[in-house]
C-alpha positions as CSV (number, residue, x, y, z in Angstrom):
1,X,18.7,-53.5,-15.6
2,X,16.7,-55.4,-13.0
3,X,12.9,-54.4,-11.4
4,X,14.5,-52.6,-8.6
5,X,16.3,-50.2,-10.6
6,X,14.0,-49.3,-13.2
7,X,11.5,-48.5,-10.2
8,X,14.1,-46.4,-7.9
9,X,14.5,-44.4,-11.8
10,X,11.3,-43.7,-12.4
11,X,10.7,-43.1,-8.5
12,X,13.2,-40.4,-8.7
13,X,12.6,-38.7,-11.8
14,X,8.6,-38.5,-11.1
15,X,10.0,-37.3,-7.3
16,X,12.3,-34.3,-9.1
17,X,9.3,-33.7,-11.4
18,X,7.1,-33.6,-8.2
19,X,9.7,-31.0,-6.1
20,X,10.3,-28.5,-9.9
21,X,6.5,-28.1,-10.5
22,X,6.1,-26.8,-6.7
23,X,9.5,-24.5,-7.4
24,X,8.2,-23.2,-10.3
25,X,4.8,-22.6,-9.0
26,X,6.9,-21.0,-6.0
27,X,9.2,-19.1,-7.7
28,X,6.7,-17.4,-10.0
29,X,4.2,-16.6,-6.8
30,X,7.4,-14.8,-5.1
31,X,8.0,-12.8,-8.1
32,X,4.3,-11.7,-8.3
33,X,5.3,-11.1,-5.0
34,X,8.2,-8.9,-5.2
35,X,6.2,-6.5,-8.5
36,X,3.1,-7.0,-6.1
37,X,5.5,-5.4,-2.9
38,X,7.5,-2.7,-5.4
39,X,4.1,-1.4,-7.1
40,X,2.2,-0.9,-3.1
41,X,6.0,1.4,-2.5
42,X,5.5,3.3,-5.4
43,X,2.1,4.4,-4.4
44,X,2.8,4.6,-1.5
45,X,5.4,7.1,-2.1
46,X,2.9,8.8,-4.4
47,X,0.2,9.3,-2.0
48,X,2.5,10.8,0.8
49,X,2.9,13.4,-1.6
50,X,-1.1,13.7,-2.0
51,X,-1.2,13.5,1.4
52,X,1.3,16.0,2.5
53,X,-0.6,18.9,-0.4
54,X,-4.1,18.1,1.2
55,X,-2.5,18.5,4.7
56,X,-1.3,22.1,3.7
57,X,-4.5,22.8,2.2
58,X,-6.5,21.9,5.0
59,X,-3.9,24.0,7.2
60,X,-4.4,27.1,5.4
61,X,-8.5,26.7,5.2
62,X,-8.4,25.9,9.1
63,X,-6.3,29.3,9.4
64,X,-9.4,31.2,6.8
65,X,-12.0,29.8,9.1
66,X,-10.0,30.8,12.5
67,X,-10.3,34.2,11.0
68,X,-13.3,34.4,9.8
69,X,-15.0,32.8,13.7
70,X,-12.4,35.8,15.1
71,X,-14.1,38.4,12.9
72,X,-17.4,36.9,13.3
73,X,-16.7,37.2,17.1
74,X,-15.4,40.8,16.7
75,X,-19.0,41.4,15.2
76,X,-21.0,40.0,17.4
77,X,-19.7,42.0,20.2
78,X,-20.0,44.5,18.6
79,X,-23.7,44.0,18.3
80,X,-24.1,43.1,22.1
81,X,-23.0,46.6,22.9
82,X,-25.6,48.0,20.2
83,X,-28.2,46.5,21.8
């Protein structure tokens, strides 16, 4: 084995060395990724559901207080005339 090989060798294993530590670092980040991505759906899904009860909460106490402005209307013209 002359210079020349023994240096195109080790050029080649320290350059697949090189290239597999940056797919390994790459692959790992895109699978943090991917859990990252499927836990932010989950809650997501989750908190439409929150979202969708406090919606028809908030529905049914702005019907209460439409009632209670048209009774307190009811009242007050009621006083006007008393007066």
């Amino acid at each position: 084995m002359t210079w020349e090989i023994l240096c195109g060798l080790i050029t080649l294993v320290t350059f697949m060395l090189a290239v597999g530590g940056v797919l390994v670092k790459l692959i790992r980040t895109l699978a943090m990724l991917e859990s990252a991505v499927r836990e932010l759906k989950e809650f997501i899904t989750r908190q439409s559901g929150k979202n969708e009860y406090f919606y028809k909460e908030l529905s049914r106490i702005d019907k209460q207080i439409a009632a209670l402005e048209e009774k307190l209307r009811f009242v007050r013209c009621f006083d006007d005339l008393s007066v």
